[in-house]
C-alpha positions in Angstrom: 255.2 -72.2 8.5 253.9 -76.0 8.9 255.9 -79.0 7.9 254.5 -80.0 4.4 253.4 -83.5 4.6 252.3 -84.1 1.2 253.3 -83.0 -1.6 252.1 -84.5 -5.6 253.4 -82.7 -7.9 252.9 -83.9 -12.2 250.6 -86.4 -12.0 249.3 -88.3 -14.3 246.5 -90.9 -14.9 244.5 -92.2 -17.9 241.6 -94.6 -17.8 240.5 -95.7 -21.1 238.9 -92.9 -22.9 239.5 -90.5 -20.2 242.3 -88.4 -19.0 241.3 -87.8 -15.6 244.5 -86.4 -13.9 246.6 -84.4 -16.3 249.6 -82.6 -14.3 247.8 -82.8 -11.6 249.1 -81.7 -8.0 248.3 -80.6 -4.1 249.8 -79.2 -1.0 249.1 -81.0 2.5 250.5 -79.1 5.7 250.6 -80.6 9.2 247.3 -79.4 10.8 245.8 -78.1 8.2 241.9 -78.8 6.8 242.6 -78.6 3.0 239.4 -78.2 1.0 239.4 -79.9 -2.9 236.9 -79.2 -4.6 235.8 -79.4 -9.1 233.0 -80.5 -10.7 232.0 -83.7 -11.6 235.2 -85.5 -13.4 237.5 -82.6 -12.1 239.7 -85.2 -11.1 239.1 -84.7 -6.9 239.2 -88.3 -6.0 241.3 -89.4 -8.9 244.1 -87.5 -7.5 242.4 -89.2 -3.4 242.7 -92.5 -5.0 246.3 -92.0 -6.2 247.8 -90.7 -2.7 245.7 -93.8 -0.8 246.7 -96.5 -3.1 243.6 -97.5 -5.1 244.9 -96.3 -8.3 248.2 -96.3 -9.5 249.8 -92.9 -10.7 251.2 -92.7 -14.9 253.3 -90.2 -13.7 254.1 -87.6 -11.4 255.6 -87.9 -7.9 254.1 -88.3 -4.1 255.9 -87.5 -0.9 255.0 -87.9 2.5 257.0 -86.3 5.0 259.8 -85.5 2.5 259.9 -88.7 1.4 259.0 -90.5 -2.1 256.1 -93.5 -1.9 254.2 -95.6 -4.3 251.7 -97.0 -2.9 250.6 -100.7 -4.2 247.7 -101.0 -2.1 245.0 -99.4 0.3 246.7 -101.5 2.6 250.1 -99.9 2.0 248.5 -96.1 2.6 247.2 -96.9 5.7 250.4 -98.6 7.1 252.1 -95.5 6.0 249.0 -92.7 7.9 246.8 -92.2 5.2 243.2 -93.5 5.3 240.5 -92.4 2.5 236.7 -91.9 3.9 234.9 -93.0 -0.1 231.6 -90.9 -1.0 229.8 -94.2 -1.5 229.6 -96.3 2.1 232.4 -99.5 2.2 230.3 -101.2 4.6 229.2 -104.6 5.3 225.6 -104.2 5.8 224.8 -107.6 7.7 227.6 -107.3 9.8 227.7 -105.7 13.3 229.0 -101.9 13.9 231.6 -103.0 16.5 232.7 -105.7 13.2 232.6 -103.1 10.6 234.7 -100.6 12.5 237.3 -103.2 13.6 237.0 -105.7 11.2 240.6 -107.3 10.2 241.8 -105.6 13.2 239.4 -107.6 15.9 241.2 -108.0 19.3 241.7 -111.6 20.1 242.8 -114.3 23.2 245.1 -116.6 21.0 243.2 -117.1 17.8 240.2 -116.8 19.4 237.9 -113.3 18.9 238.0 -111.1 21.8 234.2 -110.6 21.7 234.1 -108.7 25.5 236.8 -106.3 24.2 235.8 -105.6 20.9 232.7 -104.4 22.4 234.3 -102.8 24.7 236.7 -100.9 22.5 234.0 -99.9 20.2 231.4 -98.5 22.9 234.9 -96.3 24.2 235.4 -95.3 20.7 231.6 -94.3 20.3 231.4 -92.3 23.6 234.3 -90.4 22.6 232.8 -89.5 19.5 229.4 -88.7 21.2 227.7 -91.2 19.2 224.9 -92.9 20.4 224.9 -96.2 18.6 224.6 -99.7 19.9 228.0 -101.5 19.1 225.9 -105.0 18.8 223.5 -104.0 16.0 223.8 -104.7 12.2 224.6 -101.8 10.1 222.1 -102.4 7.9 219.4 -101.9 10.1 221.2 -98.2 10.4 220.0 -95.1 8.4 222.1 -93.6 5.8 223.4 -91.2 8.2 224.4 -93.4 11.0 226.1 -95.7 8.3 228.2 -92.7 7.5 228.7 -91.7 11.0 230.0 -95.8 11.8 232.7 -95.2 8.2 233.8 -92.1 9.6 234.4 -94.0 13.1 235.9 -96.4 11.0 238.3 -94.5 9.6 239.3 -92.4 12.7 240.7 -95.4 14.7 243.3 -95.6 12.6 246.1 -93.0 13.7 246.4 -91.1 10.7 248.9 -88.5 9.5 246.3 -87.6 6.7 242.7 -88.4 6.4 240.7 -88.1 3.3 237.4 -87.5 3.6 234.8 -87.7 -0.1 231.7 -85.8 0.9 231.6 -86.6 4.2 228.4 -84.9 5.1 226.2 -85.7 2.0 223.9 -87.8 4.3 224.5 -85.8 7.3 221.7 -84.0 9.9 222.7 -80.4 11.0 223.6 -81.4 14.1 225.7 -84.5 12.8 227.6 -82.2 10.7 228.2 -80.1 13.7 229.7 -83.2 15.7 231.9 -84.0 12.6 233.4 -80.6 12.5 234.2 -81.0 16.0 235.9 -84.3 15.7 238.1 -82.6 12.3 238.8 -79.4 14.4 240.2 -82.1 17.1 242.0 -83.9 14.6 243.5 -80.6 13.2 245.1 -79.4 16.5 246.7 -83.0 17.1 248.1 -82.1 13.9 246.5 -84.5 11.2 246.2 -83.0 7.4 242.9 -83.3 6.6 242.0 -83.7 2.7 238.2 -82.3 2.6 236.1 -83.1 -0.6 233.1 -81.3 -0.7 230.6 -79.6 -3.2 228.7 -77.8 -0.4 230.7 -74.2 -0.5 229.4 -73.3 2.1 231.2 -75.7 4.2 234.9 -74.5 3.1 234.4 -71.6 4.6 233.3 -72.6 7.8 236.0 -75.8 8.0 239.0 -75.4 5.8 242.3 -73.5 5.9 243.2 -73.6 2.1 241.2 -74.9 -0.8 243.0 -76.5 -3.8 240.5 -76.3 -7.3 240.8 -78.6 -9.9 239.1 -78.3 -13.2 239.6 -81.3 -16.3 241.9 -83.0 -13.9 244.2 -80.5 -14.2 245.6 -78.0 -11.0 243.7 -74.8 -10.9 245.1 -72.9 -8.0 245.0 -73.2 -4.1 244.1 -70.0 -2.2 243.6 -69.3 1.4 240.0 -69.9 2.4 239.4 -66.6 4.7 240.9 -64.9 2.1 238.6 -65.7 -0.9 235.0 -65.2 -1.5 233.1 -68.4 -2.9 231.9 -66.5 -6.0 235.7 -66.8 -6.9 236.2 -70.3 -6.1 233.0 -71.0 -8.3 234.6 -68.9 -11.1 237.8 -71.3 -10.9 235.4 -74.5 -10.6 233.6 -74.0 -13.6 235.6 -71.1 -16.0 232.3 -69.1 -15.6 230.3 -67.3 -12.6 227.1 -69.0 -11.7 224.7 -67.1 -9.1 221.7 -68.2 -8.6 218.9 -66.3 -6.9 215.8 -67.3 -4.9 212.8 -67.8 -6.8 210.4 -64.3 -6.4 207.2 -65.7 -7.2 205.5 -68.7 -8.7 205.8 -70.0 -12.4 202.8 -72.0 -12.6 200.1 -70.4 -14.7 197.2 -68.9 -13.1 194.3 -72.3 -13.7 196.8 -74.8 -14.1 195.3 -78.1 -13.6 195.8 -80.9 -10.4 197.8 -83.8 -12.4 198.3 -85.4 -8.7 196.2 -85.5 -5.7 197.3 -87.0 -2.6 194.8 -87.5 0.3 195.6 -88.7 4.2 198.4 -90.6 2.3 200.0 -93.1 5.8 202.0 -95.9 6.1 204.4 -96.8 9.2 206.4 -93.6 8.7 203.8 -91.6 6.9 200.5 -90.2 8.5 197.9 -89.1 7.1 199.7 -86.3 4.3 197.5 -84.7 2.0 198.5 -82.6 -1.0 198.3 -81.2 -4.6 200.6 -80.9 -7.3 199.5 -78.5 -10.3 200.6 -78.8 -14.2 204.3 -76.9 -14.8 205.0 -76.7 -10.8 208.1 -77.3 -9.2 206.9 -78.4 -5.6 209.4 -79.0 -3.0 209.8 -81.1 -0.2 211.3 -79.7 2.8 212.4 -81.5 5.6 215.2 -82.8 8.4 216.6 -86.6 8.4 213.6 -88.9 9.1 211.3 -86.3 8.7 209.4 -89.4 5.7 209.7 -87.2 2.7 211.8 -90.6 0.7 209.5 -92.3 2.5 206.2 -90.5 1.3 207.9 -90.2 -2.6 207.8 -94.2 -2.2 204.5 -94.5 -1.4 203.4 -92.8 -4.4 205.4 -94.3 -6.3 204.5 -97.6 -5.2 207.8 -98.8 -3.7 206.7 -99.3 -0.4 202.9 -100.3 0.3 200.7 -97.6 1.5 198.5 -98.8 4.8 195.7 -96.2 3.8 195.2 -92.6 1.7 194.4 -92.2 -2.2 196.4 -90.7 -4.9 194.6 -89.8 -7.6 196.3 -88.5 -11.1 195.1 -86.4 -13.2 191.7 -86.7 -11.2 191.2 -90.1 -11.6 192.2 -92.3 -8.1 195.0 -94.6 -9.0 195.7 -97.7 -7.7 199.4 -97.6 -7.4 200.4 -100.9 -6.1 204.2 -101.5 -7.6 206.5 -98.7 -9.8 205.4 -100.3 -13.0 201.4 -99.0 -11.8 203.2 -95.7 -11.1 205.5 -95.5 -14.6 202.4 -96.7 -16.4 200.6 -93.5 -15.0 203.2 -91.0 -16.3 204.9 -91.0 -12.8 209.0 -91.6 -12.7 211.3 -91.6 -9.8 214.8 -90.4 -8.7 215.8 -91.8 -6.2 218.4 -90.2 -3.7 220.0 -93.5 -3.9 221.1 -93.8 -7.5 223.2 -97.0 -7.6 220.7 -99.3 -5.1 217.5 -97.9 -6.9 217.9 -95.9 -10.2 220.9 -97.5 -12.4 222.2 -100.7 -13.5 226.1 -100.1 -12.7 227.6 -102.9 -15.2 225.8 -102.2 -18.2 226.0 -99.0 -20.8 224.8 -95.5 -20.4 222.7 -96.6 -23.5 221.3 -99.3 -21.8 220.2 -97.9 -18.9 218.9 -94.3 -19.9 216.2 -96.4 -22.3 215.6 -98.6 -19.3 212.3 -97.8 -18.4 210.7 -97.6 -21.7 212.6 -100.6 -23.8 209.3 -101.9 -25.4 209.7 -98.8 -27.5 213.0 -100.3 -29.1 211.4 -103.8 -29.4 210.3 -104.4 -33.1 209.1 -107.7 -34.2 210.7 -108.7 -31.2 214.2 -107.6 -32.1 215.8 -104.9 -30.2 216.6 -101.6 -32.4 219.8 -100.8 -31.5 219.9 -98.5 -33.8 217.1 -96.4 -32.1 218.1 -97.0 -28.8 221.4 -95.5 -29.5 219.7 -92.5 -31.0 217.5 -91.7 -28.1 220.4 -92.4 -25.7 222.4 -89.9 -27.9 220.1 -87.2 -27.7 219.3 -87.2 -24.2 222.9 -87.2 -23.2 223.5 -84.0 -25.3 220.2 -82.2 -24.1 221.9 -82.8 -20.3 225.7 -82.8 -20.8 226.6 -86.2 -19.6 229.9 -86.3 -20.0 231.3 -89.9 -21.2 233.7 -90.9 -23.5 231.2 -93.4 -25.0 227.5 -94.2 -24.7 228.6 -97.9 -24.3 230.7 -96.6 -21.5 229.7 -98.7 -18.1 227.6 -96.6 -15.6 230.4 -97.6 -13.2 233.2 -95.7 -14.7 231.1 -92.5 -14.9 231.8 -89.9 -11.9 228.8 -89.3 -9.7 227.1 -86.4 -11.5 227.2 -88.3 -14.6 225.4 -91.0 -13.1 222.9 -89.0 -11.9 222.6 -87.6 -15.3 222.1 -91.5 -16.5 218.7 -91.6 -14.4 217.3 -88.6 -14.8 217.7 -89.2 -19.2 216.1 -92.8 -18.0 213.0 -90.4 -17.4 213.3 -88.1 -19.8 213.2 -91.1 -22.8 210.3 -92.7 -21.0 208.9 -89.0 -20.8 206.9 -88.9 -17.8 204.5 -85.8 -16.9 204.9 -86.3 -13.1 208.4 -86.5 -11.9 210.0 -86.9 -8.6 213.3 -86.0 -8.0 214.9 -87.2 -4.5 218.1 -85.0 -3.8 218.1 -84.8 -7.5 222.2 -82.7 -6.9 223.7 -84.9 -3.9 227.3 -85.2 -4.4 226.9 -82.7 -7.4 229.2 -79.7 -8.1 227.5 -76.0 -8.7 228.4 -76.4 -12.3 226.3 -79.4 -12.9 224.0 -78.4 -10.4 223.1 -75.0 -12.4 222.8 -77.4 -15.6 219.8 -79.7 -13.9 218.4 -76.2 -12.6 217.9 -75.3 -15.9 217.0 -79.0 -17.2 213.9 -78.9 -14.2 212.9 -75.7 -14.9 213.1 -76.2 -18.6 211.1 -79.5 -18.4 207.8 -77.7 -16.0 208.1 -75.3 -18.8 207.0 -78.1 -21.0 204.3 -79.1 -19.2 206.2 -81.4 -16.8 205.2 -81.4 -12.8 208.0 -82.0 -10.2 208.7 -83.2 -6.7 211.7 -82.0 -5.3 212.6 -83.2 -2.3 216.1 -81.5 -1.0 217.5 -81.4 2.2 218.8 -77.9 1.0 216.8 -75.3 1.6 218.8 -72.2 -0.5 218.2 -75.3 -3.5 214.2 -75.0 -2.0 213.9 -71.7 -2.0 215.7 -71.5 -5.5 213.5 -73.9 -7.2 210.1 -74.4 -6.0 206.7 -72.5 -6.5 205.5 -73.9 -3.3 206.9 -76.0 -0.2 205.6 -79.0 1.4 207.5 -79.5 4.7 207.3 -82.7 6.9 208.7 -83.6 10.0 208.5 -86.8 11.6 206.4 -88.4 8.8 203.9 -86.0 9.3 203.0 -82.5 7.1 203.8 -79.6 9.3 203.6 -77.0 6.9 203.1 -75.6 3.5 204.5 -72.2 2.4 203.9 -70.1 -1.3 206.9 -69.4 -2.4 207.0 -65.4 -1.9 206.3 -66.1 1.7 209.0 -68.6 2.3 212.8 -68.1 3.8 214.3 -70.5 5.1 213.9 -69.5 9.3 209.6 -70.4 8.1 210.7 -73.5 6.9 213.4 -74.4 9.7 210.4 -73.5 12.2 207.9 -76.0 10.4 210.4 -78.7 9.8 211.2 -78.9 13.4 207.6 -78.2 14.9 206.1 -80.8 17.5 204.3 -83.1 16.1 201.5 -85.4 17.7 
């Protein structure tokens, strides 16, 4: 049996509003990969935050190795062998890699910076990792997936008795993932607990031990991994089995209508993509890291300027120059980067879900309040987001409910085109099954949608038909009865001119 390292048992925390750990507890053993896992507001990084020092506990107790600790600090985890990886990047973008993955812990001659050997040190720490990143340049020149790989660095040069890791992989290649697991499975035989928040299932099964499920911020149960089949770790998630099959056939009516048209659409990382999107269709956009489908969702939308190509909507061409051109034509966009692009953090879920279309509220120049709150109220029962208050900051919501937030932003505005960028990242099967039904409810209505997903079960799922790309070019398209996801793999990864 393996030394228990940590051990929470009772605990407790309340935020305003919100009881988000409510007897609350986990099992960490020496070597071991423990999966934790809930949906959105479970509690999974609550309970992270408590053992690394962020939050403070109500109640309850923590021990490492046997012993009792209350952390005050991030500071005081760390000393003590316990580092937390967040879901959302603690990076300084303008600053080097080599500064970000030492910085307060820069190697000096006196009090002078050790430049030589912090470069040094860094480019010994990459190579061991198998990362091929220059030490000298600024992070944010990086894509999201190398930013991740440089915190996970990061976080690995501190010699840890337990690393947390938050959804390590949500921005993460195939074969970046594969690395990872390689550097955990290390980590695991030198005997390092390994906390491992993740909503992709499929991953416990191929990297944890035991899996701890949480559900209300309350413990659940903790079952052996090999030993339990994911249906039944949904069941425990959510209180209810979900299973969702692959879409059969299309849903679009026979003689739908083109609402947008895109022709030899190019830009520095897009050239020359053409395609349609009919009235009630789900289209997806398949596609590895860097293969430009963000990049071509921009264009359309007008984020990023478009060096030739036309989009036309609803037959007519459309000169799309900026997102209010796009909004104006009945086009809204999700992006896969919710906080930089699709919410206003320190203001109210009211606030930002009738963002987009606040001239409705504007009377006489007053604001309506009184409407905006009604609208806000509505659309947050019609998707579940869960808050204690619709004057509740965006901040305080977990990441599902965030997402929530943007996509009711389009819903008020009620757009006929909609694009969707990783529209479930860092969302749990529970809430996932609920936007399903919210998408397919919504082409059901009349609505078009772009999906782009780097999932391809979530592709094949969804979509009546599959755009695939791969190095900013289109390398494929496949009706949905014909598509699996080995046709899809082959097109996302076929040479490209």
């Amino acid at each position: 049996m393996s030394e228990v390292i940590v051990s929470m048992k009772g605990i407790q925390k309340k935020f305003p509003g919100v009881h988000a750990l409510d007897n609350a507890e986990i099992e960490l053993k020496r070597g071991e990969v423990h999966g934790l896992i809930g949906e959105n507001g479970a509690g999974k990084s609550t309970l992270m935050k408590v053992l690394a020092g962020i939050y403070g506990k109500d109640d309850g107790t923590v021990l490492i190795k046997g012993r009792e600790v209350e952390y005050k600090t991030p500071i005081d985890a760390l000393e003590d062998g316990v580092c937390m990886i967040h879901q959302e990047l603690n990076l300084l973008p303008h600053l080097t890699v080599a500064d970000n993955i030492y910085i307060g812990r820069e190697p000096k001659r006196g009090l002078v910076l050790d430049k030589k050997k912090l470069l040094e040190d860094t480019k010994n720490l990459l190579q061991s990792l198998n990362l091929d990143l220059d030490p000298t340049i600024t992070v944010n020149k990086l894509s999201v997936a190398r930013q991740q790989m440089v915190e996970i660095a990061k976080a690995l040069t501190y010699h840890s008795d337990v690393l947390i890791m938050d959804e390590p992989t949500a921005a993460l290649t195939a074969s970046e993932i594969k690395e990872l697991f390689k550097f955990i499975g290390d980590l695991k035989n030198k005997g390092v607990a390994i906390v491992y928040i993740s909503h992709r299932l499929e991953e416990l099964k191929q990297i944890t031990d035991e899996v701890t499920v949480m559900r209300d911020g309350q413990y659940v149960d903790t079952v052996v991994t090999a030993d339990t089949e994911l249906s039944q770790i949904i069941s425990m998630m959510v209180g209810r089995t979900i299973y969702e099959k692959p879409k059969a056939k299309s849903s679009v009516p026979e003689g739908s209508p083109t609402v947008l048209k895109v022709e030899n659409l190019s830009s520095r990382d897009v050239h020359n993509v053409s395609f349609e999107l009919k009235k009630g269709e789900i289209l997806g956009l398949a596609g590895l890291m860097g293969a430009g489908r963000t990049e071509t969702a921009r264009l359309i939308f007008g984020a990023d300027p478009k060096e030739s190509g036309e989009i036309f909507v609803g037959g007519e061409e459309a000169k799309i120059k900026s997102p209010i051109d796009a909004v104006n034509r009945g086009i809204g966009y999700l992006s896969e980067d919710r906080k930089a692009f699709g919410l206003a953090v320190g203001l109210s879920v009211a606030d930002n879900a009738v963002m987009a279309s606040l001239e409705d509220f504007v009377k006489a120049g007053i604001v309506r309040e009184d409407k905006i709150a009604e609208s806000a109220k509505e659309v947050a029962l019609k998707i579940d987001i869960k808050t204690p208050s619709l004057k509740q900051k965006v901040r305080n919501l977990s990441g599902g409910n965030q997402q929530k937030v943007v996509i009711a932003k389009w819903l008020i505005r009620n757009c006929d085109i909609l694009i969707f960028d990783e529209p479930t990242r860092g969302i749990d099967v529970g809430a996932k099954s609920e936007i399903y039904k919210l998408m397919n409810q919504l082409v059901k209505e009349g609505k078009s949608i772009i999906m782009i997903s780097s999932e391809l079960p979530e592709l094949l799922r969804m979509s009546d038909r599959v755009i695939v790309m791969n190095e900013g070019y289109k390398t494929g398209e496949v009706n949905i009865e014909d598509a699996t996801q080995e046709n899809i793999m082959e097109y996302a990864t076929a040479k490209v001119n």
